[in-house]
C-alpha positions as CSV (number, residue, x, y, z in Angstrom):
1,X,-7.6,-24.5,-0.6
2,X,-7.1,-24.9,-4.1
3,X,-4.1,-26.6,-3.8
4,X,-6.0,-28.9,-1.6
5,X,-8.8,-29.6,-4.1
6,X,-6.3,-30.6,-6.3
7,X,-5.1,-33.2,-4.7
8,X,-8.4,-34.1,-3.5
9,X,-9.1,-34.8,-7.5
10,X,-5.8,-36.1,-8.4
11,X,-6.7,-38.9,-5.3
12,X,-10.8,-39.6,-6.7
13,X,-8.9,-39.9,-9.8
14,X,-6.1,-42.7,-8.7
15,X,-9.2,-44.7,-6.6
16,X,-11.8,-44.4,-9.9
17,X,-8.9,-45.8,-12.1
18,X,-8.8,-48.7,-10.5
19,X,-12.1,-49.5,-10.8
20,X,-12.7,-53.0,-13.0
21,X,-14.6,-51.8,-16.4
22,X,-14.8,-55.0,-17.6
23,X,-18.5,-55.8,-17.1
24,X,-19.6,-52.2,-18.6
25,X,-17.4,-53.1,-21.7
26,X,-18.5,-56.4,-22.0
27,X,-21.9,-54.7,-22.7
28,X,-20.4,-52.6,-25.5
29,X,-18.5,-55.3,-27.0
30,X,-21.3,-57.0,-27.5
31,X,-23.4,-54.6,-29.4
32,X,-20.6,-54.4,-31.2
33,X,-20.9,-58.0,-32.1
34,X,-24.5,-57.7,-33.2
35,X,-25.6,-57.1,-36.7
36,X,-27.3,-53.1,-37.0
37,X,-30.0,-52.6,-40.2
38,X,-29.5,-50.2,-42.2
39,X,-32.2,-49.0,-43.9
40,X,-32.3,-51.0,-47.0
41,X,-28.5,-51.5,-47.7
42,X,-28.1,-54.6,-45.5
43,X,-26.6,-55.0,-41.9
44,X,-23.1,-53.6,-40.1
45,X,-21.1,-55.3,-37.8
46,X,-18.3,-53.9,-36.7
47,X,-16.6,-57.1,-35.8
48,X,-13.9,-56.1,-32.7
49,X,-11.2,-57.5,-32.4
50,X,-8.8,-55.1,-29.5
51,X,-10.4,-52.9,-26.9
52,X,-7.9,-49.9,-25.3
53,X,-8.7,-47.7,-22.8
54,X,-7.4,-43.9,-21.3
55,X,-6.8,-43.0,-17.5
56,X,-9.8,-41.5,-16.1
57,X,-9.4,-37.4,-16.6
58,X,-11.9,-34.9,-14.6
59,X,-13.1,-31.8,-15.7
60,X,-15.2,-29.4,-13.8
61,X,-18.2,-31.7,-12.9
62,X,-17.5,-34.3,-15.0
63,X,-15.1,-37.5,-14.9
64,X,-13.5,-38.6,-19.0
65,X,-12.4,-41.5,-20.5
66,X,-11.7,-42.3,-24.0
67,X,-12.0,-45.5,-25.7
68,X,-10.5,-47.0,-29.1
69,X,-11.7,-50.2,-30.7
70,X,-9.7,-52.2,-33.5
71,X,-12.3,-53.9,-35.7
72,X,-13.0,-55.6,-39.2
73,X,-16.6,-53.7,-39.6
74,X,-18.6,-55.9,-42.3
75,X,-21.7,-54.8,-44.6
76,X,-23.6,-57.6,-45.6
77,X,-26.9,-58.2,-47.8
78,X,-28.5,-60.4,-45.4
79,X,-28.3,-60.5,-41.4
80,X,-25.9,-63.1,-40.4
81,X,-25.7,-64.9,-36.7
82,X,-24.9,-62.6,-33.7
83,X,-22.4,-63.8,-31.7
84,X,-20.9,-63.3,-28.3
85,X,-17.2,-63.8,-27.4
86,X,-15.3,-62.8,-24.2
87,X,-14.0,-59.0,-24.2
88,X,-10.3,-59.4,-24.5
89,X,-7.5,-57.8,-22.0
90,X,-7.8,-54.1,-22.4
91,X,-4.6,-52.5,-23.5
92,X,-3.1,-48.8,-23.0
93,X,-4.7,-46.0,-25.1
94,X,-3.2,-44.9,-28.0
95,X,-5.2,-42.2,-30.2
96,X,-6.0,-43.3,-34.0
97,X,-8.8,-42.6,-36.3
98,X,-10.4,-43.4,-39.6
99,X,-11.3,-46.7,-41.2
100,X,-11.3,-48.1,-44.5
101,X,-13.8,-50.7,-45.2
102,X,-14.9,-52.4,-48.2
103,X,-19.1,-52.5,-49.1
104,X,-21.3,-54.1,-51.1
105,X,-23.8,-52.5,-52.9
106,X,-27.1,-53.7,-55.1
107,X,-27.8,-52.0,-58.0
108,X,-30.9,-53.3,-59.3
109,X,-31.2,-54.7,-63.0
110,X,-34.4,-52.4,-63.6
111,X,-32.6,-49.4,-63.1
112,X,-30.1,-50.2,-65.6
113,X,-33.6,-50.8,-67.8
114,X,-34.8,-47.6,-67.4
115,X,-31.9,-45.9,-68.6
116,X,-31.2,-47.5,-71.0
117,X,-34.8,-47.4,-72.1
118,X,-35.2,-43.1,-71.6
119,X,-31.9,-43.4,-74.3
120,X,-33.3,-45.5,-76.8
121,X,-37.1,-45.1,-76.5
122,X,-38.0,-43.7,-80.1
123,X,-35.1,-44.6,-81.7
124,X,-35.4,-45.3,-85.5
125,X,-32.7,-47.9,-86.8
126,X,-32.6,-47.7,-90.6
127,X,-31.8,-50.8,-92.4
128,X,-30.8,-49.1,-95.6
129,X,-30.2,-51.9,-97.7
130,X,-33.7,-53.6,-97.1
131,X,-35.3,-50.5,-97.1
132,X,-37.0,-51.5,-94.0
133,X,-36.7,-50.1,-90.4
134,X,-37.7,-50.8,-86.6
135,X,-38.2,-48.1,-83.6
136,X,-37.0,-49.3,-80.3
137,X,-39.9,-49.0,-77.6
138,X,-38.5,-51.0,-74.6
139,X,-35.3,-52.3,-73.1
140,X,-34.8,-54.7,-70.4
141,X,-31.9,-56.1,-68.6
142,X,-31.4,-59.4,-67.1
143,X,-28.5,-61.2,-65.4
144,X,-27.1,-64.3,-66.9
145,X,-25.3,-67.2,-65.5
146,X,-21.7,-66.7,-66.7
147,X,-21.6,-63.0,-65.4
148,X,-22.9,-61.8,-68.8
149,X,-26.0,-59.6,-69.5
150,X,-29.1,-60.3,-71.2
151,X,-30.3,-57.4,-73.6
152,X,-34.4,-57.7,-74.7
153,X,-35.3,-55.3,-77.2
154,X,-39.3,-54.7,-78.1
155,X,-39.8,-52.9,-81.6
156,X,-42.3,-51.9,-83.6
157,X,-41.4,-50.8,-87.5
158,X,-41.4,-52.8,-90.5
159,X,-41.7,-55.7,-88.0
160,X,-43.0,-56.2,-84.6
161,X,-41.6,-58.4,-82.0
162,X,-38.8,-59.1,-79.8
163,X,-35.0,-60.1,-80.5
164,X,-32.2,-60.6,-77.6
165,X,-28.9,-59.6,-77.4
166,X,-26.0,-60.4,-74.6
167,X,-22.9,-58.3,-73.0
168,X,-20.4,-58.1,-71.1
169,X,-20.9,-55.3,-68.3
170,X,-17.3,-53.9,-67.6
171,X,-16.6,-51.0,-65.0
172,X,-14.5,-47.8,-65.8
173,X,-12.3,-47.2,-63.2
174,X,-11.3,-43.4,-64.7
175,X,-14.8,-42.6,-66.4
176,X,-16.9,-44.4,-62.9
177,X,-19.1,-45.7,-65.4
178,X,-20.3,-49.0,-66.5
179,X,-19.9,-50.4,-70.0
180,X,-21.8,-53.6,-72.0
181,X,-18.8,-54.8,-74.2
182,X,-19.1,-57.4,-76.6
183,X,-22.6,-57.4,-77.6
184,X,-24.0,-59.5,-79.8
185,X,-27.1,-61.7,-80.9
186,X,-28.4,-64.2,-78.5
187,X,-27.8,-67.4,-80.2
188,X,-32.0,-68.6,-80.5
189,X,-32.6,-64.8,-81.8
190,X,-29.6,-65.2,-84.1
191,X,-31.0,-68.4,-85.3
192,X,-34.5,-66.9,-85.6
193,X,-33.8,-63.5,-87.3
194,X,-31.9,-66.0,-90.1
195,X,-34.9,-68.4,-90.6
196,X,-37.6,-65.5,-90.8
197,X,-36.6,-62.1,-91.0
198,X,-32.7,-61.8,-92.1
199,X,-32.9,-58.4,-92.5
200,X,-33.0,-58.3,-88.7
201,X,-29.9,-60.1,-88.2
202,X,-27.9,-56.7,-88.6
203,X,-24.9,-55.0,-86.8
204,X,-26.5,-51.3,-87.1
205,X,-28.7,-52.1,-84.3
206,X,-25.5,-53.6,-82.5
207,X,-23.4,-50.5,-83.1
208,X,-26.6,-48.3,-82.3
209,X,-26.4,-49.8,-78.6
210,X,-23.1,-49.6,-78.5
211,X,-23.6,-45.4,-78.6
212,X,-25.7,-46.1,-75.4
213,X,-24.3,-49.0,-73.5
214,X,-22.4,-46.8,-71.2
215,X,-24.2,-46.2,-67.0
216,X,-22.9,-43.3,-65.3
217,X,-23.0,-44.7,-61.3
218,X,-22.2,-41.4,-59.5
219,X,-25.7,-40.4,-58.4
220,X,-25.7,-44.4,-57.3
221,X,-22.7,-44.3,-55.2
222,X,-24.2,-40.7,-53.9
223,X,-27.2,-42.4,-52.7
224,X,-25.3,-45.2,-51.1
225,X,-22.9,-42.6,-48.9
226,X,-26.1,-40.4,-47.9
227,X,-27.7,-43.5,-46.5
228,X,-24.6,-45.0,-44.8
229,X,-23.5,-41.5,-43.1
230,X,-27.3,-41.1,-42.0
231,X,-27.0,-45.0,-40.6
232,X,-23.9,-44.2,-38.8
233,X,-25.7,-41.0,-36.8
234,X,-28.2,-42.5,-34.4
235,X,-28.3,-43.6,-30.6
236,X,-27.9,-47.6,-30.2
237,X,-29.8,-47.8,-27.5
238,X,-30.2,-44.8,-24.7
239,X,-26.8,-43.4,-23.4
240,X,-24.9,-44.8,-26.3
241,X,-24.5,-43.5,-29.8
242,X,-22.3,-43.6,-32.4
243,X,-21.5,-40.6,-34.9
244,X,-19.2,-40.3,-37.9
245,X,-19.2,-39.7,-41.9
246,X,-18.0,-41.3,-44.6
247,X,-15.5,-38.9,-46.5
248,X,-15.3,-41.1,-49.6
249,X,-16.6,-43.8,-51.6
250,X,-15.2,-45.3,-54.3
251,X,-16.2,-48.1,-56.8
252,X,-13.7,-50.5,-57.2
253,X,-15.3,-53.4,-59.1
254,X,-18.8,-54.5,-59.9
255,X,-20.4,-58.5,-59.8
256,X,-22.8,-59.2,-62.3
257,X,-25.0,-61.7,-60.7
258,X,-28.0,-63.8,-62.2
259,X,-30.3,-61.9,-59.5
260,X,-28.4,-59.1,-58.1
261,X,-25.7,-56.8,-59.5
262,X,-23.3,-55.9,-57.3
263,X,-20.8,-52.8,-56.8
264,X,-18.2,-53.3,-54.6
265,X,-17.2,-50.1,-53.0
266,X,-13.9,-48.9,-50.5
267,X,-15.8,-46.7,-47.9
268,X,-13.1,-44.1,-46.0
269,X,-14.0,-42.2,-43.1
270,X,-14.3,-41.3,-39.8
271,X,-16.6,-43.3,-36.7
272,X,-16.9,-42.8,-33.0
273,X,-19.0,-43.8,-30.2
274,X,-20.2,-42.1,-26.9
275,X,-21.2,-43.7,-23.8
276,X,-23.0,-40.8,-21.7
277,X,-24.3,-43.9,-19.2
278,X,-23.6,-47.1,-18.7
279,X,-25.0,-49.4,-15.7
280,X,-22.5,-49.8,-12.5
């Protein structure tokens, strides 16, 4: 009897295998084509490119294929237009794993504000030579055209106002930190500073921001991988899901923008997708 089972299964096996898939595919390839939010990081699309397919394997109650997709996934600031193309031949199965995809992520200008403010809030610069002095109260950080930084500095002291400074952001690749380089006077405060308060126009408060123009990014890019692994957990739509993690994620240059600054990051991992039910 068993023997006879056997070949019973080995024959629903050979007649389910030929089967044409194609349509049910078709269905997956294009959700695969179709931009998926996530959260507020942007959109994936996992862009496919080869589709391959295993035999048909049963076991106990239950009939088993496996399915491996070749793509160029994409993470983008802002949705771009889904697409449908034609599912392309489907070619023997070969196992592989793991992808390696490149993402880019926003850090916002008024974070880099607020710490740099929490570090200089209170600070007393000393102009000895004047006898005069300022306390730094504020500190905020714009985004200029030529990939520079804008540094505004409000201080109380001897004198009251406001003076502006530029930089160069530069990332660390050993330290995964940011650095301003190259600071110096904005040209109108330079200007300014000379005309009515040239006491101001001094490189202690330069070097004093050089001590604290330095952004660690690690709880940033932490953020960023606990979001993406959470987006890559969840059901697509009912009997198909997608689970994986991101084993690493690292910085690998930044894009100081006029309204956006921008870490690009290589994401490694691990991603795969079950179909529990598909429509015949």
């Amino acid at each position: 009897l068993k023997g006879q089972l056997k070949d019973a299964g080995k024959e629903i096996e050979d007649s389910l295998n030929g089967i044409n898939f194609r349509p049910q595919f078709q269905q997956l390839w294009n959700i695969l084509n179709t931009g998926i939010r996530m959260y507020d990081m942007g959109y994936l699309k996992i862009n496919p490119e080869k589709i391959r397919i295993s035999t048909l394997r049963a076991r106990n109650d239950s009939l088993n294929i496996s399915v491996g997709i070749s793509a160029r996934p994409l993470i983008s600031l802002a949705k771009s237009a889904d697409y449908k193309t034609v599912i392309p031949d489907i070619s023997d199965f070969s196992q592989r794993s793991g992808f390696s995809i490149f993402i880019d992520a926003i850090m916002d200008y008024d974070s880099l504000s607020l710490l740099l403010t929490r570090a200089l809030n209170g600070k007393r610069i000393n102009m000895d030579k004047a006898g005069k002095y300022i306390i730094i109260d504020k500190c905020s950080i714009y985004g200029a055209d030529n990939e520079r930084l804008i540094i505004k500095i409000q201080f109380t002291g001897s004198e009251t106002g406001i003076m502006y400074l530029t930089g160069k952001p530069v990332f660390d690749k050993e330290k995964n930190n940011i650095v301003v380089k190259q600071i110096d006077f904005d040209v109108k405060t330079r200007d300014l500073l000379i005309k009515t308060a040239r006491w101001l126009f001094n490189r202690r408060i330069i070097n004093e921001l050089n001590k604290y123009a330095s952004f660690d990014i690690q709880g940033y890019t932490d953020t960023v991988l606990s979001k993406v692994n959470t987006a890559m957990n969840r059901e697509w739509q009912k009997g198909i899901s997608s689970s994986g993690k991101v084993n690493s994620l690292q910085v690998i240059n930044i894009y100081p923008f006029k309204n956006s600054f921008i870490l690009r990051c290589n994401a490694k991992g691990q991603l795969s997708i079950r179909i529990d039910q598909v429509a015949l």
